[in-house]
C-alpha positions as CSV (number, residue, x, y, z in Angstrom):
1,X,0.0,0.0,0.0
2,X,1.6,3.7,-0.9
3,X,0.5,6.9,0.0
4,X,-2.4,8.5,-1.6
5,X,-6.1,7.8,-2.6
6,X,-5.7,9.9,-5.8
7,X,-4.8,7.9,-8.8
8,X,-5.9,9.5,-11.6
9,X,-2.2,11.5,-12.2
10,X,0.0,8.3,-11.3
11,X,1.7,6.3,-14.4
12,X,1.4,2.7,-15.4
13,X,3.0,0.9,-12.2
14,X,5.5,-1.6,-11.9
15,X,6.5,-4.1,-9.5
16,X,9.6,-2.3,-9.2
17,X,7.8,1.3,-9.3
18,X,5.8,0.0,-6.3
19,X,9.0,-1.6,-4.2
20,X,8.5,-5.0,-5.1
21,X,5.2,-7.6,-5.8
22,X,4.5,-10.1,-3.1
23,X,2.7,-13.3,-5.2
24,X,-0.4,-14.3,-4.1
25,X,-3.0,-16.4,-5.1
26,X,-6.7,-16.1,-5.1
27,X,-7.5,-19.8,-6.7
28,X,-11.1,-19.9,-4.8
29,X,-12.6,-18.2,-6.8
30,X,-12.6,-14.7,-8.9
31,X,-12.7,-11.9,-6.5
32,X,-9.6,-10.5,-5.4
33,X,-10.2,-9.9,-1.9
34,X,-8.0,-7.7,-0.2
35,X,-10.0,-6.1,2.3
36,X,-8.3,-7.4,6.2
37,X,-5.2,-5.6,4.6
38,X,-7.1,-2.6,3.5
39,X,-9.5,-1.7,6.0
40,X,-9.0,1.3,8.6
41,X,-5.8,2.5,6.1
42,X,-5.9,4.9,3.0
43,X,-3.4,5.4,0.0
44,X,-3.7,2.9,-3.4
45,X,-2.2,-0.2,-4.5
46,X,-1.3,-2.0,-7.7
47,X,-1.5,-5.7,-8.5
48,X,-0.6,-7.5,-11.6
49,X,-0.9,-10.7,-13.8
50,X,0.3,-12.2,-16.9
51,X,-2.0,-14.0,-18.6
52,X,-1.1,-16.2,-22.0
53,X,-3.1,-16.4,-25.0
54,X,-3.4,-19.4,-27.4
55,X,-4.2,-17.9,-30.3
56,X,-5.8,-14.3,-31.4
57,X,-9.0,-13.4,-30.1
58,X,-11.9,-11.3,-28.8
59,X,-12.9,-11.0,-25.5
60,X,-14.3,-9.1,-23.1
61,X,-12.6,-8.1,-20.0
62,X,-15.3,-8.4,-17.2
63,X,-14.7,-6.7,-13.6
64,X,-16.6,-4.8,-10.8
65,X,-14.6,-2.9,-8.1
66,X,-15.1,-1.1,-5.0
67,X,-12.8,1.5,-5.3
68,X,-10.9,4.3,-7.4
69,X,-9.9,1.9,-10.3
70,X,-7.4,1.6,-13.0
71,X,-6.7,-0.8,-15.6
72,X,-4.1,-1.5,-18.2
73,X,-3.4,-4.4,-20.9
74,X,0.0,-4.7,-21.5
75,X,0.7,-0.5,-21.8
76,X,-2.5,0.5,-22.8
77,X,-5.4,1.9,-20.5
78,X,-8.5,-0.1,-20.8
79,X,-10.6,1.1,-18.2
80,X,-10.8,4.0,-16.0
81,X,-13.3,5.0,-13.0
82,X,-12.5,7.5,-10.5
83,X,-15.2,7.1,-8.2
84,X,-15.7,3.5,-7.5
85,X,-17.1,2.6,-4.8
86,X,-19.0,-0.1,-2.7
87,X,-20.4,-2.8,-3.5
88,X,-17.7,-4.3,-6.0
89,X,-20.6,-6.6,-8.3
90,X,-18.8,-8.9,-11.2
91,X,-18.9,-8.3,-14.4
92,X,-20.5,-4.5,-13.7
93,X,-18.0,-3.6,-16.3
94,X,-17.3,-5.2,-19.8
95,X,-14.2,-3.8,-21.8
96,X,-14.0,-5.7,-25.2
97,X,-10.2,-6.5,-26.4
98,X,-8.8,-7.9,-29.0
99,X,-5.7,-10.0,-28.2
100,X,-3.0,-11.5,-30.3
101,X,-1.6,-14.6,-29.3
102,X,1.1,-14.4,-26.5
103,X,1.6,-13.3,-23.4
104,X,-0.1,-9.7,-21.9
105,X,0.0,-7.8,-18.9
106,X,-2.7,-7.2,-16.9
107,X,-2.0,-3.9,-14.2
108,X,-5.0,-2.9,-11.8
109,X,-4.2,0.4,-9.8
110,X,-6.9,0.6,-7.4
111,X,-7.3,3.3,-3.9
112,X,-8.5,1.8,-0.9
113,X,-11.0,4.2,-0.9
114,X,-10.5,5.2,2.7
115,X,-10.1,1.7,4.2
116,X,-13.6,0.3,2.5
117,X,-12.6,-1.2,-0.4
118,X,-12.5,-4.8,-0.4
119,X,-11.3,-5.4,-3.7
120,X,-12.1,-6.5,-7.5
121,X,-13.4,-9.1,-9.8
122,X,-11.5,-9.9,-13.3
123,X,-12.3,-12.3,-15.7
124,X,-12.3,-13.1,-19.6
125,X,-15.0,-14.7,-21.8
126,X,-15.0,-15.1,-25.5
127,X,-16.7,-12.4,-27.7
128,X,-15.8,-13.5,-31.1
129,X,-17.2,-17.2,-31.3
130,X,-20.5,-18.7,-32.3
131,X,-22.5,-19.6,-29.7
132,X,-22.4,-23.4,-30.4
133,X,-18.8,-23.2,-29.9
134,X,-19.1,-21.5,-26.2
135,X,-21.6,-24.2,-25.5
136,X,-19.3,-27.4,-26.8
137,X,-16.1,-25.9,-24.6
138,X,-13.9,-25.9,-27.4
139,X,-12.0,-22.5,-27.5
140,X,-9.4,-21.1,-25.3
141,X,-9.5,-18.8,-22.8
142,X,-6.6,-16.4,-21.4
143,X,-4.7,-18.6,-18.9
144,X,-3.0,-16.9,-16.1
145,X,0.5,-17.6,-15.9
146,X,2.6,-16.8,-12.7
């Protein structure tokens, strides 16, 4: 956690802007839940991903927050809202991408908004196939790599 609520001004972060990444995992399910950290402090925080893609696609990036949020793919800002705030619900927002194959960045800059943020939701899901191929299950989806 660093000093200050307002991110609008900051750059892209790093793991090495922010004085180091601690890996975590949040295998149980899609919301990152950060809130018994967050709670009573103030300031912002950054977290990143890689995620790998098998081949070109569309998709839509879907997230809900409960907090000043931020989000980049690879350099680029996707997604941008100020005044977040509680309750973070999934898939409130849907940002449509179109990946190439490879490897791609995912940054989230988020403030704590005053120690009641808990935290986020992200996920992908496939925009550019028919639906009897998202029924079957055969297509690819991003894969998070660590």
């Amino acid at each position: 956690v660093r000093d200050g609520e307002r991110i609008d001004r900051l750059p892209r972060p790093s793991g090495r802007s922010m004085g180091g990444a601690i890996r975590r995992d949040w295998a149980g399910g899609r919301f990152v839940d950060l809130h018994s950290e967050w709670q009573e402090r103030s300031g912002h925080a950054a977290l990143f991903t890689t995620v790998e893609i098998a081949e070109d696609m569309g998709v839509e990036l879907l997230t809900g927050y409960d907090g000043p949020f931020r989000l980049w793919v690879d350099v680029k800002e996707v997604h941008r809202d100020l005044h977040g705030t509680n309750p973070a619900i999934a898939d409130r927002v849907r940002v449509p991408l179109r990946l190439r194959k490879g490897r791609h960045r995912i940054t989230v800059l988020m403030a704590l908004n005053h120690g009641k943020a808990w935290g986020f939701f992200l996920r992908f899901v496939r925009s550019d196939l028919p639906s009897a191929v998202i029924d079957s299950g055969a297509y690819h989806l991003p894969i998070a790599r660590r």
